[in-house]
C-alpha positions as CSV (number, residue, x, y, z in Angstrom):
1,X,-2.4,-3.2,10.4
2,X,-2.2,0.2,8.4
3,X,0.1,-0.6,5.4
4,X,1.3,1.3,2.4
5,X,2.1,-0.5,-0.6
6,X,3.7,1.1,-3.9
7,X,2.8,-0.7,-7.3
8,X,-0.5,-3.0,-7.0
9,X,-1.3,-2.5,-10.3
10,X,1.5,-4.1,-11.3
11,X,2.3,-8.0,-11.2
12,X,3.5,-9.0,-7.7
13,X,1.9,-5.8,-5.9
14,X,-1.3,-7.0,-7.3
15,X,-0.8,-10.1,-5.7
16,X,0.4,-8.5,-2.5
17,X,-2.6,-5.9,-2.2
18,X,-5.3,-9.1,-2.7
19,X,-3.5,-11.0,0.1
20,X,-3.1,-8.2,2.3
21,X,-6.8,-7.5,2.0
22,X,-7.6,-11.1,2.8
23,X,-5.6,-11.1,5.7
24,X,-7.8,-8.0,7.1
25,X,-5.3,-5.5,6.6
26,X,-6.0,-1.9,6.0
27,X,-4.3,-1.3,2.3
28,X,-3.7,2.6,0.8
29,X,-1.7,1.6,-2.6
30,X,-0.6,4.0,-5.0
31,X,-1.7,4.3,-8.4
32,X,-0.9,7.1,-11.4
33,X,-3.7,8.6,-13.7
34,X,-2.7,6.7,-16.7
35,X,-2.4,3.4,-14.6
36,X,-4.3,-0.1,-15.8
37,X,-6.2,-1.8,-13.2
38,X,-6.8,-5.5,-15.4
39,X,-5.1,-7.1,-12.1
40,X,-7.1,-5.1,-9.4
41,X,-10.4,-6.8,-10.0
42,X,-10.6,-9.1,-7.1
43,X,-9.9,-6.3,-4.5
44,X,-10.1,-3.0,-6.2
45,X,-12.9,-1.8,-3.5
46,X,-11.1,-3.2,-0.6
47,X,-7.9,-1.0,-1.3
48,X,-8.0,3.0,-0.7
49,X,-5.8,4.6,-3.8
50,X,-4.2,7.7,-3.8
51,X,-2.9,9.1,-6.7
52,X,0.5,10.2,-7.1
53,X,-0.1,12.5,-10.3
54,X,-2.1,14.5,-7.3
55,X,-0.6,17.3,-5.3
56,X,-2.4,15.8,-2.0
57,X,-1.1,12.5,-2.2
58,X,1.4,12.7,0.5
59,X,-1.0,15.0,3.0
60,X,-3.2,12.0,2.6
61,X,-0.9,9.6,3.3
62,X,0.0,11.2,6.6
63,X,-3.4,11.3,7.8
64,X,-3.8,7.4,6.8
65,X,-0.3,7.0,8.9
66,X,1.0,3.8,7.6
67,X,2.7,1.2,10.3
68,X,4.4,-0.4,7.3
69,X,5.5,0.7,4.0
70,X,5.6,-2.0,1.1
71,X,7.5,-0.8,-2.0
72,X,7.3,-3.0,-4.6
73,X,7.0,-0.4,-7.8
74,X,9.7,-0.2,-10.0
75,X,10.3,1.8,-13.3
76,X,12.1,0.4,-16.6
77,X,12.2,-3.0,-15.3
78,X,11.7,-4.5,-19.2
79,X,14.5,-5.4,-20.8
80,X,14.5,-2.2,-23.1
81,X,14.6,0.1,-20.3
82,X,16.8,-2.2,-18.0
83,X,20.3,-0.1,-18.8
84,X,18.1,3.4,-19.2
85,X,20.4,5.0,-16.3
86,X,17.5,8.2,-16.9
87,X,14.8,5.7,-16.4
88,X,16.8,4.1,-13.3
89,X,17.5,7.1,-11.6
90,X,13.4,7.6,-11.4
91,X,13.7,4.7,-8.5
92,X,16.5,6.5,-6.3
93,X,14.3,9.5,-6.5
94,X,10.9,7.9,-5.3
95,X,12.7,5.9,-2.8
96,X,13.7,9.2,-1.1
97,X,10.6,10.0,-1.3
98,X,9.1,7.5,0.2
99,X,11.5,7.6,2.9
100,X,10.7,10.7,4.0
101,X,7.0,9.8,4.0
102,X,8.1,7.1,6.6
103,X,9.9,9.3,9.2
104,X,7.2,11.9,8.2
105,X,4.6,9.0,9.5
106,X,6.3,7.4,12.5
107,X,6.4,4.3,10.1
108,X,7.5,1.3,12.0
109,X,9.3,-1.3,9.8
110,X,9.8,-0.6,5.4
111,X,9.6,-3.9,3.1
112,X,11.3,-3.1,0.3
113,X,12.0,-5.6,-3.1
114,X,15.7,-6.3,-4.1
115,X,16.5,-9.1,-6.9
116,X,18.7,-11.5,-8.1
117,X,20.0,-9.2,-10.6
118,X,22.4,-7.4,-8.0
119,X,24.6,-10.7,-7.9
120,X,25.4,-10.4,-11.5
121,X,26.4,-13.7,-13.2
122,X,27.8,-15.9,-11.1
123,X,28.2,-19.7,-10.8
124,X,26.5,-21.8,-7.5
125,X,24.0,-21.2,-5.3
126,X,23.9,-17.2,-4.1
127,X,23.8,-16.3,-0.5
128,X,23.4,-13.2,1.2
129,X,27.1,-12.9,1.4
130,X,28.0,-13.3,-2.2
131,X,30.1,-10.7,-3.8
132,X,27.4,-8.5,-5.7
133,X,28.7,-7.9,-9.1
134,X,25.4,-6.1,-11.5
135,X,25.9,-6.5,-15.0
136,X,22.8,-3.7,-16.1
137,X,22.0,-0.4,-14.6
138,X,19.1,-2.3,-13.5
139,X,21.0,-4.1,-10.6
140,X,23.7,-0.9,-10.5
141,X,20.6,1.0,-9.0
142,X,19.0,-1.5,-6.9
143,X,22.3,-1.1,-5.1
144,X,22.0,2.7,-4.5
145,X,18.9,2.2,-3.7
146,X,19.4,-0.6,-1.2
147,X,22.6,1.8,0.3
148,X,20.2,4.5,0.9
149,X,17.1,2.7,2.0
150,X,19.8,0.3,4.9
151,X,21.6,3.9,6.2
152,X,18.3,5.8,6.3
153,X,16.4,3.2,8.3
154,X,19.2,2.7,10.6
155,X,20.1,6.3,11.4
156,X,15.9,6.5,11.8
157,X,15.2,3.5,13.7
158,X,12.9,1.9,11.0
159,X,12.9,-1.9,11.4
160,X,13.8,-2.5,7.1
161,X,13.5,-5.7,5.5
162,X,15.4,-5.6,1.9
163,X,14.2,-9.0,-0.2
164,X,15.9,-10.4,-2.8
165,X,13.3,-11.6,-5.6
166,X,14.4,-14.5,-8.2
167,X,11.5,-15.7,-10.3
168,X,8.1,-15.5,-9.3
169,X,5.6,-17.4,-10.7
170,X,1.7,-17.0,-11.0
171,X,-1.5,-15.4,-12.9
172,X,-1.3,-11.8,-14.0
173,X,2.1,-12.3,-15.5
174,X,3.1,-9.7,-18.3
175,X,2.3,-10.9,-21.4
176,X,5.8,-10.6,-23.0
177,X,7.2,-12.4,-20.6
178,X,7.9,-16.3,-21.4
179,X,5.3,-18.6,-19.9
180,X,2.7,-16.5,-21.2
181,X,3.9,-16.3,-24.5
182,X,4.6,-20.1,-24.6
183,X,1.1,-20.9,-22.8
184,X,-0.6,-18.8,-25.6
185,X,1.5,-20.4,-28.9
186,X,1.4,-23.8,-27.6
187,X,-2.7,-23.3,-27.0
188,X,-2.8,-22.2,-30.2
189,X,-0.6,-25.0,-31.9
190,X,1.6,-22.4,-33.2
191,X,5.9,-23.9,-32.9
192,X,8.4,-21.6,-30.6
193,X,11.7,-21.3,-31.4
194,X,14.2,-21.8,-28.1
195,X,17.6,-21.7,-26.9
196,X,18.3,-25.2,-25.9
197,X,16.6,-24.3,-22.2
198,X,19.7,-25.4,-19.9
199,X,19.7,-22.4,-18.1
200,X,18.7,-23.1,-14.2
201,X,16.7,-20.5,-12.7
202,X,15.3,-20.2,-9.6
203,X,11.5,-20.2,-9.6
204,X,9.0,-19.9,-6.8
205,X,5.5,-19.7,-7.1
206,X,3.5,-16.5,-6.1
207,X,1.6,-18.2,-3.2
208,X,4.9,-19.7,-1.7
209,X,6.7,-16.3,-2.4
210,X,3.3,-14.3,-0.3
211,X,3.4,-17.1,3.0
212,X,7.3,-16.2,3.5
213,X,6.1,-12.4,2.9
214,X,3.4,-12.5,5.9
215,X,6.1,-14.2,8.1
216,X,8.3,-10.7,7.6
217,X,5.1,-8.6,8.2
218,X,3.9,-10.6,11.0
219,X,7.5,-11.0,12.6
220,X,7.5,-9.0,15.9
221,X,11.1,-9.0,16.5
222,X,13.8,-6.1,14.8
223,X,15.8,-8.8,12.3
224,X,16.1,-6.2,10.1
225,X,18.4,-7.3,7.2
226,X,19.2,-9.0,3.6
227,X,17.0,-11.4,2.8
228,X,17.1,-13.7,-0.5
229,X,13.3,-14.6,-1.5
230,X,13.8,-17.8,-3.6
231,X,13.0,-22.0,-3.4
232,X,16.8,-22.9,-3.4
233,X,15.8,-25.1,-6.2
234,X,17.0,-24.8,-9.6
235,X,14.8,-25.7,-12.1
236,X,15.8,-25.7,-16.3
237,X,13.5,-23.6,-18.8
238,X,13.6,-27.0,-20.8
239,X,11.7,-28.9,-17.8
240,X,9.0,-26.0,-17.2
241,X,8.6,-25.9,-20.8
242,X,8.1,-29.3,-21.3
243,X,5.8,-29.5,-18.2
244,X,3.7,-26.9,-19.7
245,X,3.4,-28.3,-23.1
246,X,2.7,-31.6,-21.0
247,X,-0.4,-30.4,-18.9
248,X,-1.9,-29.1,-21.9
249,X,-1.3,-32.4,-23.2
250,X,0.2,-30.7,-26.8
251,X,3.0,-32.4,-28.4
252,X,6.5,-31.6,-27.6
253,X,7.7,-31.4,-31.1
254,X,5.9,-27.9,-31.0
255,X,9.2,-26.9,-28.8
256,X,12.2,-26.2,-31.0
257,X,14.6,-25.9,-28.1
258,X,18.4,-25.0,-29.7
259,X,16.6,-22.8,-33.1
260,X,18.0,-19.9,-31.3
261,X,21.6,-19.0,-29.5
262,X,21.7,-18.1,-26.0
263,X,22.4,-14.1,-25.6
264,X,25.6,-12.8,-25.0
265,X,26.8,-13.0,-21.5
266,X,24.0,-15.7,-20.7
267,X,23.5,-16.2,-17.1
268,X,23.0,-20.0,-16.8
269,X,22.2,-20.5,-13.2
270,X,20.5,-18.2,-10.8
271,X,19.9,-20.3,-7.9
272,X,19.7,-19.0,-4.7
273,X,20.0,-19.5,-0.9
274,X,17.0,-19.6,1.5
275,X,19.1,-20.6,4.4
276,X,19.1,-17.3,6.3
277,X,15.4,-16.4,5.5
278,X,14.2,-19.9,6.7
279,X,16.4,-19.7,9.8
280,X,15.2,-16.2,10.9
281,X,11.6,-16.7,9.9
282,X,10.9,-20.5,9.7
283,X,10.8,-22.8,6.6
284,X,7.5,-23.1,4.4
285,X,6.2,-25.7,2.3
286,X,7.1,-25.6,-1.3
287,X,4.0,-26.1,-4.1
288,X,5.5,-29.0,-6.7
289,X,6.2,-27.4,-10.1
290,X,3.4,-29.8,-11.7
291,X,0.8,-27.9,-8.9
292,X,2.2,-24.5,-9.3
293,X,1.7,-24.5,-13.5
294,X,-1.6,-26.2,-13.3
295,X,-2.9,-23.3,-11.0
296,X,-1.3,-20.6,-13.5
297,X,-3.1,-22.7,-16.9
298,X,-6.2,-22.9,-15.0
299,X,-6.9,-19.0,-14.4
300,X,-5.4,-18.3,-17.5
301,X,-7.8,-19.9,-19.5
C-alpha cells in the first residue's frame, strides 16, 4: 500500500515507519529542516521524505497519492508545552491540513492518534463511552481535533480510525522521560528520588501496540470509529521500577520511592478498556512485562 505518515522522526512514528517498511509498504513521511533523524537509522533509505519547510511538499504528495494517511505528529506534547493553547492550536491547524490533502488525494481510510489524556482523571477502567473530562489544553485539543477529523471523514467518505494511546513502551524513548532516566541512574549506581510509585498506568509495549496497528491497516471492512489502544492491564511505577532495577540485577535500595510528593491533581489509575478494539479487530497476545523491559535494556545498552 501507498501510506502517508506524519512524525517518524519522532518516538512511536519511528517505530511505525520501520514496521511499515518491513511489511513492504510504500512509506512518504514528513520531516522539517531542523528535524533529528537518531531514530531513522534502520530504515531511513527505505522511506521517501518530503519536507514540510518546502513549498512543494503537498504537490508531491499528490503525485505520491497516499491510500492511507497516518498522523502521528504532535507539537507541545512535553509537559512544559502541554497547557501552551498557542502551541496546541498548531495541531488543529495541520490537521486541516492534512485533511484537505486526503480529499485532495482520494485517500481511502485516515489513522489518526488520540490518548488517554482526553478522559481526564478518572477512577476504573476507561472505555470508549466514558465521559471525557481533559484536565490540560493538551487533551482540550485532542478533542477539537478528534471533532473535526470524525465530521470531516464522514461528510467525505473517508474510512477514519481515531486511537486512543495510553503508555507505550520501547527503544527510542525520550530521554526525559522516566524509564530512561531511571535505566541510566540505576546503570550508573546513582539513587532516584520517587513518589511512593502506586500510581497504576496502563502500559503496552511498542511491538504489542504495532500488531493491533496492522490489524486496523489491514482491516478491509469500514468500522470506522473510537478505538482505545491499551493492554487493559494496570501495572504500578513501583513494580516496573523494581523490575528494572531487578534485571539489571542493582540493588533496590537505590529506589527512594515516597522522597517526593505526588503532584497536585495526581491521576492514580489510567487503565483502560480493550474490549471494543479486540471485538472489532481480534485479540493479540500480550509480551510479559519481564520480556518487554529486557528487550528495551538490551538495545539500550
Amino acid at each position: 500500500m501507498r501510506i502517508f505518515l506524519t512524525g517518524a522522526t519522532g518516538f512511536i512514528g519511528s517505530h511505525i515507519a520501520g514496521y511499515l517498511v518491513t511489511k513492504g509498504h510504500r512509506v512518504v513521511a514528513t520531516r522539517r529542516i531542523n528535524s533529528k533523524f537518531a531514530n531513522c537509522d534502520v530504515f531511513f533509505d527505505s522511506v521517501e521524505w518530503v519536507n514540510t519547510d518546502d513549498a512543494s511538499w503537498i504537490e508531491k504528495l499528490v503525485t505520491f497519492k497516499p491510500e492511507i494517511i497516518i498522523h502521528t505528529a504532535w507539537d507541545g506534547v512535553g509537559a512544559g508545552n502541554r497547557d501552551n493553547a498557542e502551541v496546541q492550536q498548531t495541531n488543529i491547524d495541520f490537521m486541516q491540513l492534512l485533511l484537505a490533502i486526503a480529499k485532495k488525494c482520494d485517500v481511502k481510510k485516515f489513522i489518526s492518534f488520540g490518548s488517554q489524556a482526553e478522559y481526564g482523571i478518572f477512577a476504573g477502567d476507561a472505555t470508549e463511552s466514558y465521559p471525557l473530562n481533559p484536565v490540560d489544553n493538551y487533551g482540550k485539543v485532542k478533542l477539537d481535533v478528534l471533532n473535526l477529523f470524525q465530521h470531516f471523514c464522514i461528510h467525505n467518505n473517508i474510512e477514519w480510525y481515531w486511537l486512543r494511546i495510553f503508555s507505550i513502551l520501547g527503544t527510542n524513548e525520550n530521554p526525559t522521560w522516566l524509564l530512561p532516566q531511571v535505566i541510566k541512574k540505576l546503570r550508573a549506581g546513582e539513587e532516584i528520588e520517587l513518589t511512593k510509585g502506586e500510581q497504576r498506568y496502563d502500559y503496552l509495549f511498542v511491538s504489542d501496540f504495532l500488531e493491533r496497528l496492522n490489524l486496523v491497516i489491514e482491516n478491509e471492512t469500514n468500522t470506522s470509529g473510537i478505538y482505545n489502544i491499551c493492554s487493559g492491564r494496570g501495572i504500578e511505577i513501583k513494580e516496573l521500577i523494581e523490575a528494572v532495577a531487578c534485571q539489571l540485577k542493582v540493588s533496590t535500595h537505590l529506589l527512594k520511592f515516597g522522597a517526593i510528593p505526588y503532584r497536585a491533581n495526581q491521576n492514580m489509575n489510567i487503565v483502560g478498556c480493550p474490549d471494543k478494539f479486540e471485538m472489532t479487530f481480534g485479540k493479540v497476545a500480550l509480551e510479559s512485562l519481564e520480556t518487554s523491559i529486557g528487550k528495551i535494556l538490551e538495545d539500550s545498552d
